[in-house]
Steps between C-alpha positions, in 0.01 A plus 500: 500500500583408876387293696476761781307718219230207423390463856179622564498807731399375886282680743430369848216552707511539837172458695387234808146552303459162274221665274625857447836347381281269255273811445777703428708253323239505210460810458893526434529252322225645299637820443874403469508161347844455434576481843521205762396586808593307888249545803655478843334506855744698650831690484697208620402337202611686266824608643546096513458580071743726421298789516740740310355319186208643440382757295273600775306458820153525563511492879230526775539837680538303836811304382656780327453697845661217678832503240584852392813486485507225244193635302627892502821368285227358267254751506513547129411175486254512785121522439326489842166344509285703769157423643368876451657826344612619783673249697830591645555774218748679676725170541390379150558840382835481253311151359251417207187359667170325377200464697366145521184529633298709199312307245693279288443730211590840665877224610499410118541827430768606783715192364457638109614814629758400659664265181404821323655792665752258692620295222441706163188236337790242582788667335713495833429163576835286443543362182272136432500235308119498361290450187350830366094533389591551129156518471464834656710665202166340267277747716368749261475875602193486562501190690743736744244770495228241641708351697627828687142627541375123623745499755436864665155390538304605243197272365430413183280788391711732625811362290250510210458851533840622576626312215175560268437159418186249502491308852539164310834659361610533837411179618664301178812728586483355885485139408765553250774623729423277793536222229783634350673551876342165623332696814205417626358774764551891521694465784790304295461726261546812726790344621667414173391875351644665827837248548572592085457876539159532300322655774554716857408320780386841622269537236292167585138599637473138596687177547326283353541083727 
């Protein structure tokens, strides 16, 4: 393997604001953790970066206004961050665009769909050197089942019913596949079940933080 082919895929964030970019920056890092990600103030910095590296841009709308030119040749790689729905759609029109200020949960879930529409549960990413979960392959079917219904929402009682099994089943299958996955909140586990093709994003009721 290259060495070109081990490097971590880079991202760059483009935002004056100090605490979106960390915001932000976790939640990526979160949902994409193979990749490395570089925060810059404005588009002067990164252009002093060799921009044409990365794998893409998360840009505020006001600096991607300012430099068209360069960010419509990298519009595939372009995600705009806007401060409502609407802002500047018609300019921002041939670009993929996430709203930053909605809940962190309702963002969550516009970055998962993004890595999952976007990026294929990771499959288009560019190749990594990274250590697989073996552990996941231990997962039992049922596990999955639990799993898949924990993450869209449902509680305990519900799974219980769907599945037709006591409510301490369900619970001793919860704690086993966090163990076995080495998770420790639903909204890890949403992530993993959504970023390894288990589960929809669109079929989540709730995003679990």
């Amino acid at each position: 393997m290259t060495n070109e082919i081990c490097k971590k895929p880079s991202i760059a964030i483009v935002d004056p604001n100090t605490l979106a970019v960390l915001g932000l920056t976790h939640l990526l890092q979160s949902v994409m953790p193979v990749i490395e990600i570089d925060a810059y103030a404005s588009f002067a910095e990164l252009e002093a970066n060799h921009p044409e590296r990365y794998f893409h841009y998360f840009a505020d709308m006001r600096i991607v206004l300012a430099h068209m030119a360069f960010f419509q040749t990298m519009r595939h790689k372009t995600i705009v961050l806007a401060n409502s729905a609407v802002d500047d759609a018609s300019a921002l029109g041939s670009f993929h665009t996430i709203c930053t200020n909605q809940p962190e949960k309702q963002l969550l879930r516009s970055i998962l769909m993004l890595e999952q529409h976007a990026h294929a549960n990771g499959r288009n990413l560019p190749p990594v050197a990274h250590v697989h979960n073996d552990n996941a392959s231990l997962l039992s079917s049922r596990e999955i089942e639990v799993m898949s219904l924990v993450v869209k929402g449902y509680i305990n009682k519900e799974i219980a019913d769907q599945l037709n099994l006591s409510l301490p089943t369900i619970v001793s299958h919860r704690k086993n596949l966090m163990s076995k996955l080495g998770l420790r909140s639903v909204s890890a586990l949403t992530i993993y079940a959504v970023m390894h093709g288990y589960v929809d994003v669109n079929d989540i009721r709730t995003l679990s933080l």
